[in-house]
C-alpha positions in Angstrom: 0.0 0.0 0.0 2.8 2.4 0.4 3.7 2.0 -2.7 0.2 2.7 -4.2 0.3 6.1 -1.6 4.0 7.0 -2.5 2.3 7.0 -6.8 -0.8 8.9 -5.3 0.9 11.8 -3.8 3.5 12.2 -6.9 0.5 12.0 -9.5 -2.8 13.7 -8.8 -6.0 14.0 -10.1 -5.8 12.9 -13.8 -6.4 11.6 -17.2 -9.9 13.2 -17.9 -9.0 16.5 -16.8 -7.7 19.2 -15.1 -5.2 17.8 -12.6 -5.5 20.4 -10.2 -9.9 20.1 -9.1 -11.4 22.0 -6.9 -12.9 19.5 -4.4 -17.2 19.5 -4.5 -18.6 20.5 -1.1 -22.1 19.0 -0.1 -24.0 21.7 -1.2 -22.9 21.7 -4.5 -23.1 18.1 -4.7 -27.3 18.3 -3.8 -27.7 21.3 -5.9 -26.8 18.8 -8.8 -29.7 16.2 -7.9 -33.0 15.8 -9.3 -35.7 14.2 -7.1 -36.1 11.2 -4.9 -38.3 8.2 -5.5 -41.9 8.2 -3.2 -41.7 5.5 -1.2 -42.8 3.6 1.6 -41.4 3.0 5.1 -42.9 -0.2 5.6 -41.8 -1.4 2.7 -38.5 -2.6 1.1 -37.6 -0.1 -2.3 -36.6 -3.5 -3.9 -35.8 -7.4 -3.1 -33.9 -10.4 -4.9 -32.8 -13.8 -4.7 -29.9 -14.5 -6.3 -26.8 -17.4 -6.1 -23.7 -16.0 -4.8 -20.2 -18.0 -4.9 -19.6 -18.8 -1.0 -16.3 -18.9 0.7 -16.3 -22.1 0.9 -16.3 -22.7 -2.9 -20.2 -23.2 -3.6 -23.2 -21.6 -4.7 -25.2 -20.2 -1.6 -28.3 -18.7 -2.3 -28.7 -15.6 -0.7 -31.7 -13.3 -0.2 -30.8 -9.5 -0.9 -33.5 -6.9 0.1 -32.8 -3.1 -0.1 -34.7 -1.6 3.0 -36.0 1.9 2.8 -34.5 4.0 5.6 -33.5 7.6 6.3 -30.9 9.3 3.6 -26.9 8.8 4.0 -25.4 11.9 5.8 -22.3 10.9 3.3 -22.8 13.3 0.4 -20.6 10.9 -1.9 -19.9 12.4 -5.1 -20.7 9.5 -7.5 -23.8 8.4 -5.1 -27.1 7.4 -6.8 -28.8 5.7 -3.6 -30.4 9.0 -2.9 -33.1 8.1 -4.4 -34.2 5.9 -2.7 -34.1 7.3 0.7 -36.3 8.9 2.8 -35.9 12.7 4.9 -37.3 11.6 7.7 -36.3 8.0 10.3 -38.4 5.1 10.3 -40.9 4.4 12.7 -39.6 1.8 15.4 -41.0 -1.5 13.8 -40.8 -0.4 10.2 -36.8 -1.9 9.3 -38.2 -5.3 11.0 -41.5 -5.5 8.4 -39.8 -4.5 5.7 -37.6 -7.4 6.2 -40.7 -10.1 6.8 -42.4 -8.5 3.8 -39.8 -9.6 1.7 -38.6 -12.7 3.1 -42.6 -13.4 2.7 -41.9 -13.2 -1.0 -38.3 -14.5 -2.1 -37.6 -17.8 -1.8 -35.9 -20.1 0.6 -31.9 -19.0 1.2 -28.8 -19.2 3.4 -27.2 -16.0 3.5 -29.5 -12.5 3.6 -27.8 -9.2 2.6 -30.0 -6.2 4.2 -28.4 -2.7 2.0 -30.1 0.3 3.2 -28.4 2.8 0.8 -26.5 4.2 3.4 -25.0 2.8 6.8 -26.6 0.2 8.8 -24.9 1.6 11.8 -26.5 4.5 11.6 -29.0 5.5 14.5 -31.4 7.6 12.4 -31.4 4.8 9.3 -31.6 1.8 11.2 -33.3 1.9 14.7 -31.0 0.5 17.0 -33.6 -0.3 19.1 -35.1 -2.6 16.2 -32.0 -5.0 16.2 -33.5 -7.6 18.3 -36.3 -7.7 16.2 -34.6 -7.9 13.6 -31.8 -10.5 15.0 -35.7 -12.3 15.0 -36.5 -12.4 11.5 -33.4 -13.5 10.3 -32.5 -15.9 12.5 -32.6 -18.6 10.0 -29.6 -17.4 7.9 -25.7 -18.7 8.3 -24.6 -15.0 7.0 -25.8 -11.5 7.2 -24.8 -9.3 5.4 -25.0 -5.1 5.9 -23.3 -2.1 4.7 -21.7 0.8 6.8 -19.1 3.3 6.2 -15.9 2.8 8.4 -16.6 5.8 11.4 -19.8 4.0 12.1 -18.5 1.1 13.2 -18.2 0.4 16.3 -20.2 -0.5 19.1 -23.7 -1.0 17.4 -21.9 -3.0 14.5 -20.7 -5.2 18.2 -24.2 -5.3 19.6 -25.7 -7.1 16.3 -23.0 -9.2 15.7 -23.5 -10.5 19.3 -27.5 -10.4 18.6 -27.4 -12.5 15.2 -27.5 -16.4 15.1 -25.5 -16.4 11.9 -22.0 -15.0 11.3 -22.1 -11.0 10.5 -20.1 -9.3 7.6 -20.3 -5.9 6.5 -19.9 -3.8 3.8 -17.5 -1.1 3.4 -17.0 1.5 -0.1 -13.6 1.7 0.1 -13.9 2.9 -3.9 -10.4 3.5 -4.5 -6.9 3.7 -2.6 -6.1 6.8 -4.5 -5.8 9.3 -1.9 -6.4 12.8 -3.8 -9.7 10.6 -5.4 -10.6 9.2 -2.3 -10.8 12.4 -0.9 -12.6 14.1 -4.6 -15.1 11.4 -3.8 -16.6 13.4 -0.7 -16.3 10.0 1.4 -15.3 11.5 4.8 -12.8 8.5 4.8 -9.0 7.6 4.4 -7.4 4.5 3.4 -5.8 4.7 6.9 -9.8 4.9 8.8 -10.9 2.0 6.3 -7.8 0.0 7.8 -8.7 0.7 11.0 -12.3 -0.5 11.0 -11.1 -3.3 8.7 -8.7 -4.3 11.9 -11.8 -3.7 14.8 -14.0 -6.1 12.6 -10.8 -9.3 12.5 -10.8 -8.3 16.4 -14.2 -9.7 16.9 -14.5 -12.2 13.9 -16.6 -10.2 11.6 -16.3 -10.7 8.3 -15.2 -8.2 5.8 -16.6 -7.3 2.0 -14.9 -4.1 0.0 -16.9 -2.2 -2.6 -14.5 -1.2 -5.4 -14.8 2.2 -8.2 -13.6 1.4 -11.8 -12.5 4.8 -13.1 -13.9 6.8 -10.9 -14.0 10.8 -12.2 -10.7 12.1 -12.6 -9.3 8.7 -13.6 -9.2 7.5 -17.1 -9.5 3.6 -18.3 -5.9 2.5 -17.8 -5.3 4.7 -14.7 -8.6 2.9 -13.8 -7.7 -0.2 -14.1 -4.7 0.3 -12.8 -6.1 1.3 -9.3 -8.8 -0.9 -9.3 -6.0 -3.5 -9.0 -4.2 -1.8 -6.4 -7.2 -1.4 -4.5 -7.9 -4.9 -4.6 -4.7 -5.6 -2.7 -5.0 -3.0 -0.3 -8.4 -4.5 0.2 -7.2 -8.2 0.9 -4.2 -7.2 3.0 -6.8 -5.7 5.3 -8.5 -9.1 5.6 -11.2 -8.6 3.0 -12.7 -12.1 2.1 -14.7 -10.8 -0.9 -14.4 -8.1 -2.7 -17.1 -6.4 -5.9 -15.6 -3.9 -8.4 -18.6 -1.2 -9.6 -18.3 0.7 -12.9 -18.9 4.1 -12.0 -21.9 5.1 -13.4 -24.3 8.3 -13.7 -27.4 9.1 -12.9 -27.0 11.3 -10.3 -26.7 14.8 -11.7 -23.2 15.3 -10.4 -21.9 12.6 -12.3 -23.5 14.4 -15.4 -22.0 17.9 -14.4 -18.7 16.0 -14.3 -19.2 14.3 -18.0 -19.7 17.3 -19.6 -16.3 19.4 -18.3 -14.2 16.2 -19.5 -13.2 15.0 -15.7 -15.5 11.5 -16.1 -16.3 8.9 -18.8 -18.6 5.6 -17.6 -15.7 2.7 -18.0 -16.2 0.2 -21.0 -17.8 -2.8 -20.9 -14.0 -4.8 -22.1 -12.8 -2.5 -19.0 -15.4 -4.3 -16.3 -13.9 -8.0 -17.7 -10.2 -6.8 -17.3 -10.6 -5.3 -13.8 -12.4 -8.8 -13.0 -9.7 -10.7 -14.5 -6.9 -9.0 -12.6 -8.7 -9.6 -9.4 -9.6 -13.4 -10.1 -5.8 -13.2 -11.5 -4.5 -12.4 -7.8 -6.5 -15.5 -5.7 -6.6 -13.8 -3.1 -10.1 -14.1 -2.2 -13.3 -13.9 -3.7 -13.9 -10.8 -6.4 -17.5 -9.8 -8.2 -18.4 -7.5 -11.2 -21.4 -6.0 -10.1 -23.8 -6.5 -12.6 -26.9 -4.1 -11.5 -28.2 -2.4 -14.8 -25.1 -3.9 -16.6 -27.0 -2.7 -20.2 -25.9 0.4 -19.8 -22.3 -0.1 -20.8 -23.5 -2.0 -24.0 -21.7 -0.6 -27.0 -21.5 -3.2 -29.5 -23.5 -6.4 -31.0 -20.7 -8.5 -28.5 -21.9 -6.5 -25.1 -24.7 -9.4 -24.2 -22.3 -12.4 -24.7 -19.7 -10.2 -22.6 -22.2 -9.6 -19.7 -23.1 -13.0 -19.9 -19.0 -14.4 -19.5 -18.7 -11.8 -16.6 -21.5 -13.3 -14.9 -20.3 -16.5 -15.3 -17.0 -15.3 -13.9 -19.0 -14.5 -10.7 -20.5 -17.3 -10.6 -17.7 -19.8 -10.7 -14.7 -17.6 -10.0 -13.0 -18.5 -13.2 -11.5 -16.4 -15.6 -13.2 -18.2 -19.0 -11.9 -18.1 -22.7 -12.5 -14.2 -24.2 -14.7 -13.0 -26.4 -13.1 -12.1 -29.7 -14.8 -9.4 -31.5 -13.1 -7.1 -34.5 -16.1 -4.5 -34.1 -15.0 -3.5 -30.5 -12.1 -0.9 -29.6 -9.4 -2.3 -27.8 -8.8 -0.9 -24.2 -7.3 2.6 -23.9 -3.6 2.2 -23.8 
C-alpha cells in the first residue's frame, strides 16, 4: 500500500481532466440532484434472490433486500442511492417489516444481505432499538450481510453481531486507494480509517466485503484499471474475504455535471472484464463485477455475450476463454 500512496501523492488527479480540481462540497453536490423516489417506510424499495459463490467454494443462495430507511449523511460524489431514501427515520417496527415482507416473498436461502443505501450503523437509518427484532426475523440465515461506512463502526456493529444467530459481515465502499480521489469522492474516509475499522472487525470475527470504483472521475480507463487493482490488494491485506468492483456510473446529476467538463467517462464494458480478471488473477479471495443495470455499458452487438461471461466469472470464480470481436475498440492504452 505504500507504494500505491508513494504513486498517489506524486500523481494527482488525472487523465480526464484538469489535474489540479477543486474538491465539491455537499451543497454543491445536492444542488446537482434531481428528485427522490416516493416510497414507503414499511416497505423494502426493492428485493432479490440470487446465487452468490460462497467462501467455501459453492453456490449459496442468498436473499438481498434493499430496506427503505432515512438518507446517508455521506454526500458521496458519484452516489445514486439517494433516491431511494427517505428525509425523515423510520418508525420503530418499520426496518423489521420491511424485512418479513420480503422474506414473505423470495424464496428459501442461506445468506441474507440487508443494504439500506446508506450505513446500517447508523442510528437515524436503522433503529438501534429494532435489532433484536430484527436478530428475529433472520434468524434462520448462516450469514448476514450489511453495509456501513468505516466511522460508524463500532459499538452498534458489536451489539448485532452478538445479537445475530449467523456469522455478521459488513460492507465497506472503500472505492479507490487513491488518496487525492478518495478524498474528490466526498467520502469522509481515508485508506488509513478504512484499515482501521477493517482491523476492529478481524478483532471480533466479523467478516469483511470491500466495494470497489472502476475509473472513478478524474481517472481514465488505464489509470482505472490500474487502481482498481491496487485497490484490490489493499483491500485483501486488510482481511477482505470478498471483494465487488462497480463501474462508476451516472445518474446522479453530479456525475453528469462531471461528464460534460471532461473529468468522467462511464468505463467500458472490455474495461469491467479486465478489472475482473486482474482480481480473479491475484486468488486472493473472492472478487464480483457488479452487474446491476449492466446494459448500460453496452456498445457493440458482442456487449450481451460479454455480460453473460462476466457473470459467469461471478459465478464460478474462473477467468473463461475471451470474447473475440473485431467491431470492439481495444482498451485505452
Amino acid at each position: 500500500m505504500k507504494t500505491a500512496t508513494a504513486h498517489a501523492a506524486s500523481h494527482g488527479p488525472g487523465g480526464m481532466g484538469n489535474r489540479s480540481v477543486p474538491m465539491k462540497t455537499d451543497r454543491w453536490i445536492l444542488q446537482q440532484r434531481g428528485p427522490k423516489n416516493p416510497l414507503d417506510p414499511w416497505r423494502p424499495y426493492a428485493y432479490l434472490w440470487e446465487e452468490e459463490f460462497g467462501p467455501a467454494g459453492e453456490l449459496v443462495p442468498c436473499a438481498t433486500i434493499f430496506l427503505t430507511n432515512h438518507e446517508c449523511p455521506y454526500r458521496c460524489l458519484m452516489c445514486d442511492l439517494w433516491r431511494n431514501t427517505l428525509d425523515q427515520r423510520v418508525p420503530q417496527g418499520a426496518i423489521p417489516a420491511q424485512i418479513r415482507y420480503a422474506l414473505e416473498r423470495l424464496p428459501l436461502a442461506r445468506q441474507i444481505k440487508l443494504y439500506n443505501a446508506g450505513n446500517f450503523f447508523d442510528s437515524q437509518a436503522i433503529p438501534p432499538e429494532d435489532y433484536g427484532e430484527i436478530a428475529r426475523a433472520i434468524a434462520g440465515f448462516e450469514r448476514v450481510v450489511v453495509e456501513c461506512h468505516p466511522a460508524l463502526i463500532g459499538e452498534r456493529c458489536l451489539r448485532l453481531a452478538g445479537l445475530l444467530a449467523g456469522r455478521l459481515e459488513v460492507a465497506v465502499g472503500l472505492e479507490t486507494v487513491h488518496p487525492q480521489i478518495l478524498e474528490q469522492l466526498n467520502k469522509r474516509m481515508t485508506v488509513d480509517s478504512f484499515r482501521q475499522a477493517a482491523e476492529l472487525l478481524a478483532r471480533h470475527r466479523i467478516a469483511l466485503r470491500v466495494f470497489l470504483l472502476l475509473q472513478p472521475p478524474y481517472l481514465n480507463e488505464p489509470e482505472g484499471l490500474e487502481w482498481t487493482s491496487r485497490s484490490l490488494d489493499v483491500a485483501f491485506d486488510c482481511g477482505a474475504t470478498a471483494c465487488t468492483i462497480i463501474p462508476t456510473r451516472g445518474g446522479n446529476g453530479a456525475m453528469e455535471t462531471l461528464a460534460a467538463a471532461g473529468n468522467f467517462k462511464a468505463p467500458s464494458l472490455k474495461a469491467l472484464e479486465a478489472a475482473l480478471e486482474q482480481g480473479l488473477g491475484k486468488a486472493c479471495g473472492r472478487v464480483f463485477a457488479d452487474l446491476w443495470d449492466v446494459e448500460r455499458l453496452y456498445a457493440c452487438d458482442c456487449s450481451p455475450a460479454r455480460a453473460a461471461r462476466l457473470a459467469a466469472m461471478n459465478r464460478t470464480q474462473r477467468i473463461p476463454a475471451p470474447i473475440a470481436c473485431e467491431s470492439c475498440p481495444t482498451l485505452s492504452a
